[in-house]
N, C-alpha and C positions, 0 to 999 in steps of 0.2 A: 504493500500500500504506500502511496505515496501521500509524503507529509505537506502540506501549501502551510504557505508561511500568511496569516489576515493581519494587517495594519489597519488599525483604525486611529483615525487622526481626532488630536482632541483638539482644545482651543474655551481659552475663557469664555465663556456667556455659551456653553455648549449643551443642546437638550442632552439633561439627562438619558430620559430611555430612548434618542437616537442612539446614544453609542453602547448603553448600558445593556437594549436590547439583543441587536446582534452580537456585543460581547457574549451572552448567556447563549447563544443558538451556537454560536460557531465551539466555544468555549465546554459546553454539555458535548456537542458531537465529538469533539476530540476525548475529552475524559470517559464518554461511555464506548469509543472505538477503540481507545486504550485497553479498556476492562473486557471488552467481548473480541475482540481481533489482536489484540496484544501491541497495537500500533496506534497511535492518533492521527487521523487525517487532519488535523490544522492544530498550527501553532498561533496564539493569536497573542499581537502586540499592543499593547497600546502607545502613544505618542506623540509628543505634543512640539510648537513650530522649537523649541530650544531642551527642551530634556526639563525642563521644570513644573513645579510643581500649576495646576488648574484650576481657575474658581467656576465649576458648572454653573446653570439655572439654579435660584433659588440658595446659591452659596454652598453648595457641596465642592469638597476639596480633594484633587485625584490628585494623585503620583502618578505619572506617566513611564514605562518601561525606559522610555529615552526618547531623544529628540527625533525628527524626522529626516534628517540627515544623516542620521547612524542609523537606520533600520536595515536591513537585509535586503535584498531582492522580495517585493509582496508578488505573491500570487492574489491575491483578493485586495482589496485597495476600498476601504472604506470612510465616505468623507461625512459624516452625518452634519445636523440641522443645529438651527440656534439662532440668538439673535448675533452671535462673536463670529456667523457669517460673513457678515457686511464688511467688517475690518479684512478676511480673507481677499477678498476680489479687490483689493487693493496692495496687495502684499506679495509681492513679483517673487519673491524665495518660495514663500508655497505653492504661490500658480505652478516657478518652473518643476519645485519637487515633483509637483501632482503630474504632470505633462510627463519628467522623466518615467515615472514609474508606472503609470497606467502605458507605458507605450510595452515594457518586459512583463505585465498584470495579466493575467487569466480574464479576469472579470473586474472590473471598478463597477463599485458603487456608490450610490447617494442614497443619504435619507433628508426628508425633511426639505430645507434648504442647502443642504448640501448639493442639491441638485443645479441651483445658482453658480457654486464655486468650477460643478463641473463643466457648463456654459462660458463661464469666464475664462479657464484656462481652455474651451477651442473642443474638450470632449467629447458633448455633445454636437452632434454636426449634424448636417442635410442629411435628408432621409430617417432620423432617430424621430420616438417618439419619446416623451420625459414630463415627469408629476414631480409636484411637492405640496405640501400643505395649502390645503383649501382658501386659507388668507393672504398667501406670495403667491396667489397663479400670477400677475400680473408683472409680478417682478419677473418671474422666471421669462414669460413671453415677451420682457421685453429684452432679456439675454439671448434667448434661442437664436440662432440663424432662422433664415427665411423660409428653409427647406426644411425644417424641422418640426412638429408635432404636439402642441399641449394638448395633453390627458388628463382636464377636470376628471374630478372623479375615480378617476382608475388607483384601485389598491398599490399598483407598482407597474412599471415597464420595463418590458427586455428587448431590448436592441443587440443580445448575441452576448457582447464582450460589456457591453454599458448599460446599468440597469438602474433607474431611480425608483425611489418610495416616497407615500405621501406621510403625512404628519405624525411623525412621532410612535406609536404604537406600531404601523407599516412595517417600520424598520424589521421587526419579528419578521411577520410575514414574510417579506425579501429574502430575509436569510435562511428561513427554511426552506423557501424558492430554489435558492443555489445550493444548499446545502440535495435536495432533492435532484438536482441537475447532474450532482459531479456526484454521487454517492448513492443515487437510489431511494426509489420511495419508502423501501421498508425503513431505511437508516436516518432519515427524515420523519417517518413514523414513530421510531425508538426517540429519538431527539421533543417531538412534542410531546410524546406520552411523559416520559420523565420529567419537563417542566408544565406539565395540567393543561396545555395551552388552545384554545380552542375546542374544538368537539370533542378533544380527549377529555372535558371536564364532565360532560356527560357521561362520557365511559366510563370513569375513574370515580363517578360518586357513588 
């Protein structure tokens, strides 16, 4: 089995369960692929633009694995939402980061507003379609290229290699999304059962 390395980029004023969520999805599938196949399909980092410490939404305070300059080669490239967005698309180190590394990425993602940063740095292009929270569609469309697709409404979008989510909660979603792409739906099934998440709460009660 092969191990993918997930980066998820942090950043002051960062929604929580953007990043918090597919940390748990990606994070369960590796610790329960550990336990049952004796290997973890993903390592997951987190990281922020200098290796320091984060003030999320509502003043929650991360430790970041390390800056985004030291991280490895990501297979998965995770940029989620926030209002510490908007500072991003002005801030030509993380554009270029994000640019280098979604170009050697399996999959780049957005949650949330993240899906802005990835329009900024050029990610989203013609032909893509791409969501974010039901309150930015307007920011986003007015990032998007001309050739490219807003998805009011839509849970999440996959454009192959580029996939955005909508607000906040989505984020899950998504990542069981990929998680189910590259591993399987049973292994995507194992992953929601053991965190209750959707129809598994009916099963489970």
């Amino acid at each position: 089995m092969t191990t993918r390395t997930v980066v998820i980029a942090l950043f002051d004023d960062v929604e929580v369960l953007d990043f918090a969520g597919p940390f748990e999805v990606f994070s369960v599938t590796g610790e329960l692929g550990q336990h049952f196949e004796g290997e973890a399909p993903f390592t997951v980092l987190t990281a922020s633009i200098d290796g320091e410490r984060i003030t999320a939404r509502n003043g929650l305070k991360v430790v970041p694995d390390r800056a985004l300059a030291d991280c490895p080669p990501a297979d998965i490239v995770l940029i989620p939402g926030g209002a510490g967005t908007r500072a991003l698309l002005h801030n030509d180190a993380v554009l270029d980061w994000l640019r280098g590394a979604a170009q050697k990425a399996e999959r780049v993602l957005s949650v949330c507003t993240g899906s802005l940063v990835l329009a900024r740095a050029g990610i989203l292009r013609d032909g893509m379609e791409a969501t974010t929270h039901h309150q930015v569609l307007p920011e986003l469309e007015a990032l998007l290229p001309a050739g490219a697709t807003l998805c009011p409404g839509k849970r999440f979008t996959d454009n192959g290699k580029v996939l955005t989510a909508g607000g906040v909660a989505a984020g899950i979603d998504l990542s069981l999304h990929v998680v189910e792409q590259l591993l399987g739906q049973a292994t995507a099934a194992r992953t929601r059962a053991y965190m209750e998440y959707g129809e598994w709460r009916a099963t489970l009660a």
